[in-house]
N, C-alpha and C positions, 0 to 999 in steps of 0.2 A: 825855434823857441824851446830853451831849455825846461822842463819839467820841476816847477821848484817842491813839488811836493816830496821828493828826494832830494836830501843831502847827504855829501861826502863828503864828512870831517877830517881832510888828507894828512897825512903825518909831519908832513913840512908847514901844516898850520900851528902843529907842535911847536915845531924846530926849524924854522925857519935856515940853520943851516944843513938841514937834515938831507941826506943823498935821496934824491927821485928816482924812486924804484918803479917798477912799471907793475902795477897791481895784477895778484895773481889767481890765477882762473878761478880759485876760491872765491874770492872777494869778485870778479865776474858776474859766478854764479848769484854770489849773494844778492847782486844790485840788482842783475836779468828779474829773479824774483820775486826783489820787494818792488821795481817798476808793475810787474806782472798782478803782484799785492794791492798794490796803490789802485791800480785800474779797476778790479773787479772792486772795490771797497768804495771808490770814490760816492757812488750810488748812495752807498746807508752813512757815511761819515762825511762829506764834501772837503770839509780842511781837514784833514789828516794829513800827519807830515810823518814820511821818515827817515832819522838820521843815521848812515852807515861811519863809526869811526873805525877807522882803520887799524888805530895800537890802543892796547884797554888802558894806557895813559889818560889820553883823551876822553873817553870813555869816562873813565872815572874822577877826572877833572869838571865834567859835565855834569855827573848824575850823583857823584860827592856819595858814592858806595860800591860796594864792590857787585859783579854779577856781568853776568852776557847781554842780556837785555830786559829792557823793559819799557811798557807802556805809560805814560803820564795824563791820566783825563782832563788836569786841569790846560794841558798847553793842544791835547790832541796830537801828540809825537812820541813814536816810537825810537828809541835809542837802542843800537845795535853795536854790538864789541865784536867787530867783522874779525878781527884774531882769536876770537875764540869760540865765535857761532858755525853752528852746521846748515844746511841746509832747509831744517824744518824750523830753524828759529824763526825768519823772519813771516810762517804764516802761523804760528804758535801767534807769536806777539797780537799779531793782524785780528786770530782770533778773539785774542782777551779784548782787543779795542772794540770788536763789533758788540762781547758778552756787555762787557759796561755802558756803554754806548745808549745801546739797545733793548737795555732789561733793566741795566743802571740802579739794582737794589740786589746787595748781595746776597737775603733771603731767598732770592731768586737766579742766581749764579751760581751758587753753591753746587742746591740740588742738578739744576743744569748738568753742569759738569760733571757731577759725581756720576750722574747716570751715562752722561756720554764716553766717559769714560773708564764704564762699569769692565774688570778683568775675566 
């Protein structure tokens, strides 16, 4: 049973006549991760979904702005621009979803962070 809490927005859902490339340890990693994400998270968010697109095409066709990624409270989905994200994108995102989530009043997010991530 496939994991629907992860999707993969493939490049031939683009372009359907688009050549099938065989995704690259990049985008591997990416998925290894946000599976890894999704698990530890399920606990404090239950429907949290998140989507990996493959070309910021897609990407940007979805989220109608530009950027790597970002979080949506109203759907509980993370959207990922797996061409242009690194590594610590997809537990960045994960984080802001537990900040809002779980404190869910920006008065209280702010300081949060600002302290956590005091230089």
């Amino acid at each position: 049973m496939e994991d629907e809490s992860i999707v993969v927005n493939k490049r031939s859902q683009l372009d359907p006549a688009a050549e099938q490339k065989k995704p690259s340890m990049a985008f591997d990693s990416l998925l290894s991760i946000a599976k890894t994400g999704i698990s530890a998270t399920k606990s404090l968010i239950p429907d949290i979904k998140v989507v990996l697109h493959e070309t910021t095409d897609q990407y940007r066709k979805t989220i109608k702005r530009d950027g790597i990624a970002e979080y949506n409270p109203a759907t509980k989905t993370i959207h990922i621009d797996a061409s242009g994200a690194n590594m610590r994108t997809v537990p960045h995102e994960l984080f802001h979803a537990v900040l809002i989530e779980k404190l869910a009043d920006d008065s209280v997010i702010a300081p949060v962070t600002k302290k956590w991530f005091k230089p």
